[in-house]
N, C-alpha and C positions, 0 to 999 in steps of 0.2 A: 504494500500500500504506500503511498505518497507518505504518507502522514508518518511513516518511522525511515526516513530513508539517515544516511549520513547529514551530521548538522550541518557543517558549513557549507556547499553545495545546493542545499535545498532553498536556502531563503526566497532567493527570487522567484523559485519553481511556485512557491505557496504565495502564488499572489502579488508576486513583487513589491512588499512591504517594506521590507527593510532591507539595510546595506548587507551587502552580499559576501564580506567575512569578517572576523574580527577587526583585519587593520582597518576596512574601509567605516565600521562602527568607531573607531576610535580619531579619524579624521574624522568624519562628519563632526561627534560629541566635542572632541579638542576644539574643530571649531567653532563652532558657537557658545563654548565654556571661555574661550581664550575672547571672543567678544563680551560678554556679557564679564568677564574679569576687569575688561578694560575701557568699560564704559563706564561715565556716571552713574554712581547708583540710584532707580526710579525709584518711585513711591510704590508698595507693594500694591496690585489691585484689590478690592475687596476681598473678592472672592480669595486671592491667594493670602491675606491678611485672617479671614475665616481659617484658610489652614493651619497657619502659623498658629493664634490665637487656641485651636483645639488640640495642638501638638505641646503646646504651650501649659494649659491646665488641666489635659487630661492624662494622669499617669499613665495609664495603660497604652494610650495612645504615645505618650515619649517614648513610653522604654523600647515598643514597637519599632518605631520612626528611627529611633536613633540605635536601638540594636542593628536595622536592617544595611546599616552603612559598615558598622563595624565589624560586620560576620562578611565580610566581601574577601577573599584571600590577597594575602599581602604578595602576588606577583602582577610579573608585565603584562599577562594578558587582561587584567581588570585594569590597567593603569597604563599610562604612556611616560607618567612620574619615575624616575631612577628610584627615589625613596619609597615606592610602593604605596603612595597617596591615590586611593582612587579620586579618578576625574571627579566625579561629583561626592564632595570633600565630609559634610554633614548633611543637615535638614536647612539650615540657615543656606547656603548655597544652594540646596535643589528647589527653593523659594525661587530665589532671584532669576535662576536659569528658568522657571515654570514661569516666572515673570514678561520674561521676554519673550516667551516662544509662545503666548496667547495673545500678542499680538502681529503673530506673522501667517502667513499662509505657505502650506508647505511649496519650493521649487523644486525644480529639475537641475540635478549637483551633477555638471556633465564633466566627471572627471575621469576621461576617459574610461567609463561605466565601471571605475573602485567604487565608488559608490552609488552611482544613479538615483533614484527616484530615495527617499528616504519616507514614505507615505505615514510613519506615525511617529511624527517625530517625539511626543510624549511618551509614547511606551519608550525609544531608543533612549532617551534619555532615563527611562525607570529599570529599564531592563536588567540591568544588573542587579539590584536589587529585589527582585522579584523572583529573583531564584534562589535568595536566600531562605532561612528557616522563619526569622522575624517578618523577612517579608512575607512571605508563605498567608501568614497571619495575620498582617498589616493588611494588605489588599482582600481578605475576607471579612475583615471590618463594619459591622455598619456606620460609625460614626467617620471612619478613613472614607470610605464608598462615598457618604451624603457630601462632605466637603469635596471628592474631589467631582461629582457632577457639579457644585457649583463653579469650578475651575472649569469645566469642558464646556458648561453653558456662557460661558462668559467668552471661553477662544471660538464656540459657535456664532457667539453674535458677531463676532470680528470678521470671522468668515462669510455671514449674510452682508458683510458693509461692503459699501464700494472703494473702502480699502483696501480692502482681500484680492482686489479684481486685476491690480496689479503686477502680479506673476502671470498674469495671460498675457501675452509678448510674443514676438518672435524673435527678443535678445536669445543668447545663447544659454540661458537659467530661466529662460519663459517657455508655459508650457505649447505656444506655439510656434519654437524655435526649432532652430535646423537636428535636433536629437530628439528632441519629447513629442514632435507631431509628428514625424514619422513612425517613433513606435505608437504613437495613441490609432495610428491608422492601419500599423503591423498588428494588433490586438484587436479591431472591430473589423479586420479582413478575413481573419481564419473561422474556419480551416478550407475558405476559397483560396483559388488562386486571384481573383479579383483584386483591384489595386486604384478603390476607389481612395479620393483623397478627404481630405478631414470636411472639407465644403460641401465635398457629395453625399458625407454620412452622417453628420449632426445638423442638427437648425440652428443656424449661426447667421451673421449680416457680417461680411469680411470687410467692409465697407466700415463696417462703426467701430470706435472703439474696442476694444478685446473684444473683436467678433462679436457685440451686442452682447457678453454676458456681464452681468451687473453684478458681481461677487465670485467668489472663489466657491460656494455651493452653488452658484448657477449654472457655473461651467461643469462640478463634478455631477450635478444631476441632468444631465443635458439631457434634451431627446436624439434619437432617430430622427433623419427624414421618413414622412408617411412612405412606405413602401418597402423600405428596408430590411426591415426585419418582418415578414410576413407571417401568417400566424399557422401552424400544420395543420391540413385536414381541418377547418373551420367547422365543417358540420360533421364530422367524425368524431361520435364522441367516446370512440376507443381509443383516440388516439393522447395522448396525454404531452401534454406542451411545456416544455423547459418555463422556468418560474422565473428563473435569472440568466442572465450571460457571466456563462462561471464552467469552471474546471469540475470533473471528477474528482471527486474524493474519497468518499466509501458507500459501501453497500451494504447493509446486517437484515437478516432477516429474521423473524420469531425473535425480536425482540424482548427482552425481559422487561414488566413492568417496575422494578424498580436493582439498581445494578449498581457495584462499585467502581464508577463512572472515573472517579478520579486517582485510578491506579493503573501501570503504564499501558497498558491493554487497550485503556479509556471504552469498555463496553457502555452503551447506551442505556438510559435508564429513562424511561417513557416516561414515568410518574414527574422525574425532575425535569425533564425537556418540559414538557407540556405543563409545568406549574400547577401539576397537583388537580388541574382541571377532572372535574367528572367523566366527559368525554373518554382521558385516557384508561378509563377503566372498562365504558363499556362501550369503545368502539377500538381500543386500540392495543388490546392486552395480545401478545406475539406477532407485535405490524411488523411491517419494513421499513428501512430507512434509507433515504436515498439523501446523501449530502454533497455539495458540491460549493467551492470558495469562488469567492469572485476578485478580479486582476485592480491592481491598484489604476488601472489602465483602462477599465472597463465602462460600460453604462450599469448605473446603479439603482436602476427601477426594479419592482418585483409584476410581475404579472400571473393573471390567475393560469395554471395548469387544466384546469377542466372548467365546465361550465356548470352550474350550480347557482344555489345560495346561500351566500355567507350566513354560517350559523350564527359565528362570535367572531370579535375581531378584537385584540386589547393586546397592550403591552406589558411586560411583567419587567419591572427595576429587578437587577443586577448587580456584579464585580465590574469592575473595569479593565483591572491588571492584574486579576487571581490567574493565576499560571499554578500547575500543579506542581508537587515536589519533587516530584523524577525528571521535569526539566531544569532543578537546579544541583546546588551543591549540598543538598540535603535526600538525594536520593534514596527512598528504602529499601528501594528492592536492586539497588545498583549493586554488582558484583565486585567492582573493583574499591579498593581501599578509599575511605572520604579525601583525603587531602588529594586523589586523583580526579576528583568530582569536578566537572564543570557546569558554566548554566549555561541555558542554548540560547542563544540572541534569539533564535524565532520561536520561542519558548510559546509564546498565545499564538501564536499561528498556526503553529503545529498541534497544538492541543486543543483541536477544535470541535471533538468530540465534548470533552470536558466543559470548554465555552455554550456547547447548545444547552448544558443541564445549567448553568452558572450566568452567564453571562445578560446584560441587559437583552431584550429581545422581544419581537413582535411574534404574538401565536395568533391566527386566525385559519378556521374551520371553515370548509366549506361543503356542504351537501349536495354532490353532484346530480345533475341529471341522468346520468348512468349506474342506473341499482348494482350495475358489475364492479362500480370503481365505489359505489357509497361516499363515505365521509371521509374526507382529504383532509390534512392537518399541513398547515404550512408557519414553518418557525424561521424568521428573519433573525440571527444572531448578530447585532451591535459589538465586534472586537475593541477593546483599548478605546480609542479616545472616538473612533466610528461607531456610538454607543444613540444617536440619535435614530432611533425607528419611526417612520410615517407613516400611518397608515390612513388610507383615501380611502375606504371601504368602510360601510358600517354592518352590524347584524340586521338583517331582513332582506339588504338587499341582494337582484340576479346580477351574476357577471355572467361572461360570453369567455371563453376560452379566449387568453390574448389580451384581457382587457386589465390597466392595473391595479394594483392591491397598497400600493404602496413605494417607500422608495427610503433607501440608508441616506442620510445628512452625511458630507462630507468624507464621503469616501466608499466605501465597503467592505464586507467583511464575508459571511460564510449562510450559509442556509440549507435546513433540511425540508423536505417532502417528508410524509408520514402512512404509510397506506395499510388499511387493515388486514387481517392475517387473512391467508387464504386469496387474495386477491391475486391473479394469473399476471405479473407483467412479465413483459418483454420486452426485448430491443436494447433495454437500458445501457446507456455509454457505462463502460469499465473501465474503474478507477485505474492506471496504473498503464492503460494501454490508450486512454483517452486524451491526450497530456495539451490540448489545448481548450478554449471556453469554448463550449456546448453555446451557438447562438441564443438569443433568448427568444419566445413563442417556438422554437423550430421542434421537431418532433424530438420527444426524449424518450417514448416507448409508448405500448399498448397492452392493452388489457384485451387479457382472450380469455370468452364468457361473456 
């Protein structure tokens, strides 16, 4: 499966999140650590003064916060420091740095692709830390959780300003510059050979300003041009329609209704995916699960899979940075000695099993028209700081195969299907031999029956 291959190799594979080995993690972090060193220092924002202020009076939350810095191991691969100082030094420094980079919008780092795209730049800069034992525990928090949504709601609202709008460019760090449109066009081309260009494939005015987008989510939630992405078999309702444009990532089938989800296996546990909902009891107890991540490069709409009516549709609050412990230096079930333990820089990426039970996320139900497919479950997983779910669908009402459900806030992350036991699919893309984004509406499989 994707999801346990070798760590440094894979990051880009899962999505293109994050920098692509240690050194290009430690360029990125150095520098924006070496700016934010050598700048004036600003006034903390509320929101990151809320943090400070609860890290501040709440024991449980200091020893936390500040254990998770101190359990980092004293070599160069956590440090670029000869004295073995990690980059981000205490909690008074992971302020300042969280300071600066909720008012930036992420670029395109084209350094001759050591680093490229850096798409979360808050987890990169937590990362280390989250594969500690404190942190382990810090980021399953609910008082850490509440304050750090108000930190992501505040670099969200940066990201709706026409601030944000500014990395849309075609300089050499804008995202419609001579490296980052080309891939953004190499990603909505596959797995054609077509070689439509970014004009042909998004609605955009090249004429105005950053292409007419008025923010840095304008541009990540872009549409299609009408036509584009065309919907499978429209009145075929065996046919079952990709939700998102996203990769394979796993397949489990006869699910358990409730599993130890966050052990390195990561088997699915219906009961936590689906927040305890009545549903997973009696529409879902040994379903299937069809997950698939989507490209930091990608369109980040969700669209319904079958035609139906929404049963339920609601978001369930979440972790943001919970990463499980076998992606760090506290592994249990790791064989090799602790002081050989490392954390995986794409530690929530890769653990995205874990994220569907944990993570912020959008569940909505839908009641097919097709008694052979019954009741669909579709779970929108919010990763890291891509924690905002929309959802544009309410309960009662009919969608049409193709039509959307919603859409990830800046950026995106991962998403499961749900389908009950017994139900006959076919065709489904295989993880592992799938290895580009499944367009989105295009056929994903059928139900025979």
């Amino acid at each position: 499966m994707p999801a346990h291959h070798s760590h440094a190799p894979r990051l880009h594979h899962i999505g293109r999140w994050m920098p692509s080995t240690n050194a290009a993690h430690h360029e990125w972090l150095g520098g924006v650590i070496d700016h934010v060193d050598k700048r004036k220092a600003h006034p903390l924002h509320p929101a990151i003064e809320d943090f400070k202020q609860l890290i501040e009076s709440n024991t449980r939350v200091f020893i936390l916060v500040s254990s998770m810095f101190e359990e980092l191991p004293r070599n160069r691969t956590y440090s670029t420091d000869p004295t073995g100082t990690p980059q981000i030094r205490d909690y008074h420094h992971l302020l300042h740095v969280l300071n600066y980079l909720i008012t930036t919008a992420p670029t395109w780092s084209d350094m001759s692709h050591r680093v490229g795209l850096v798409g979360l730049p808050i987890n990169a800069v937590l990362d280390w830390s989250m594969g500690t034992p404190s942190g382990y525990a810090a980021y399953l928090d609910p008082d850490i959780n509440a304050a750090l949504k108000k930190i992501l709601d505040a670099w969200g609202a940066f990201l709706s300003s026409p601030a944000s709008a500014e990395c849309i460019n075609p300089g050499p760090h804008g995202w419609l510059g001579p490296t980052a449109k080309p891939d953004l066009c190499a990603v909505a081309n596959e797995p054609t050979a077509s070689s439509l260009s970014f004009e042909d494939l998004y609605v955009c005015d090249p004429a105005a300003p950053h292409h007419g987008y008025t923010s840095w989510d304008d541009f990540f939630t872009r549409l299609y041009r009408p036509g584009i992405r065309p919907v499978a078999d429209p009145h075929n309702e065996a046919v079952i329609a990709n939700a998102c444009e996203s990769t394979p990532y796993k397949i489990a089938h006869r699910v358990k209704s409730r599993d130890r989800f966050w052990i390195k296996s990561q088997p699915y546990s219906l009961q936590d995916m689906l927040a305890h909902d009545p549903l997973a009891h009696s529409h879902f107890t040994h379903a299937t699960v069809y997950q698939a991540f989507l490209s930091a490069l990608s369109y980040h709409r969700w669209h319904a899979p079958v035609s139906g009516t929404i049963h339920k549709a609601y978001t369930v609050p979440g972790t943001y940075y919970a990463e499980p412990l076998f992606e760090g230096i506290a592994d249990p079930d790791s064989q090799v000695a602790p002081a050989a333990h490392r954390i995986d820089l794409a530690g929530q990426v890769t653990a995205q099993e874990y994220n569907s039970a944990t993570a912020t996320r959008a569940i909505i139900f839908i009641d097919s028209h097709n008694p052979a497919i019954g009741m669909v479950g579709f779970i929108a997983v919010g990763m890291c700081e891509v924690s905002t779910c929309d959802i544009t669908v309410r309960a009662g009402q009919q969608v049409h195969k193709g039509d959307e459900l919603g859409m990830f806030h800046f950026g995106g992350s991962t998403h499961c299907l749900v389908f009950r036991e017994g139900i006959k699919l076919e065709g489904l893309p295989v993880p592992g031999e799938v290895t580009h984004n499944v367009p989105v509406k295009s056929k994903l499989g059928t139900v025979n029956g």
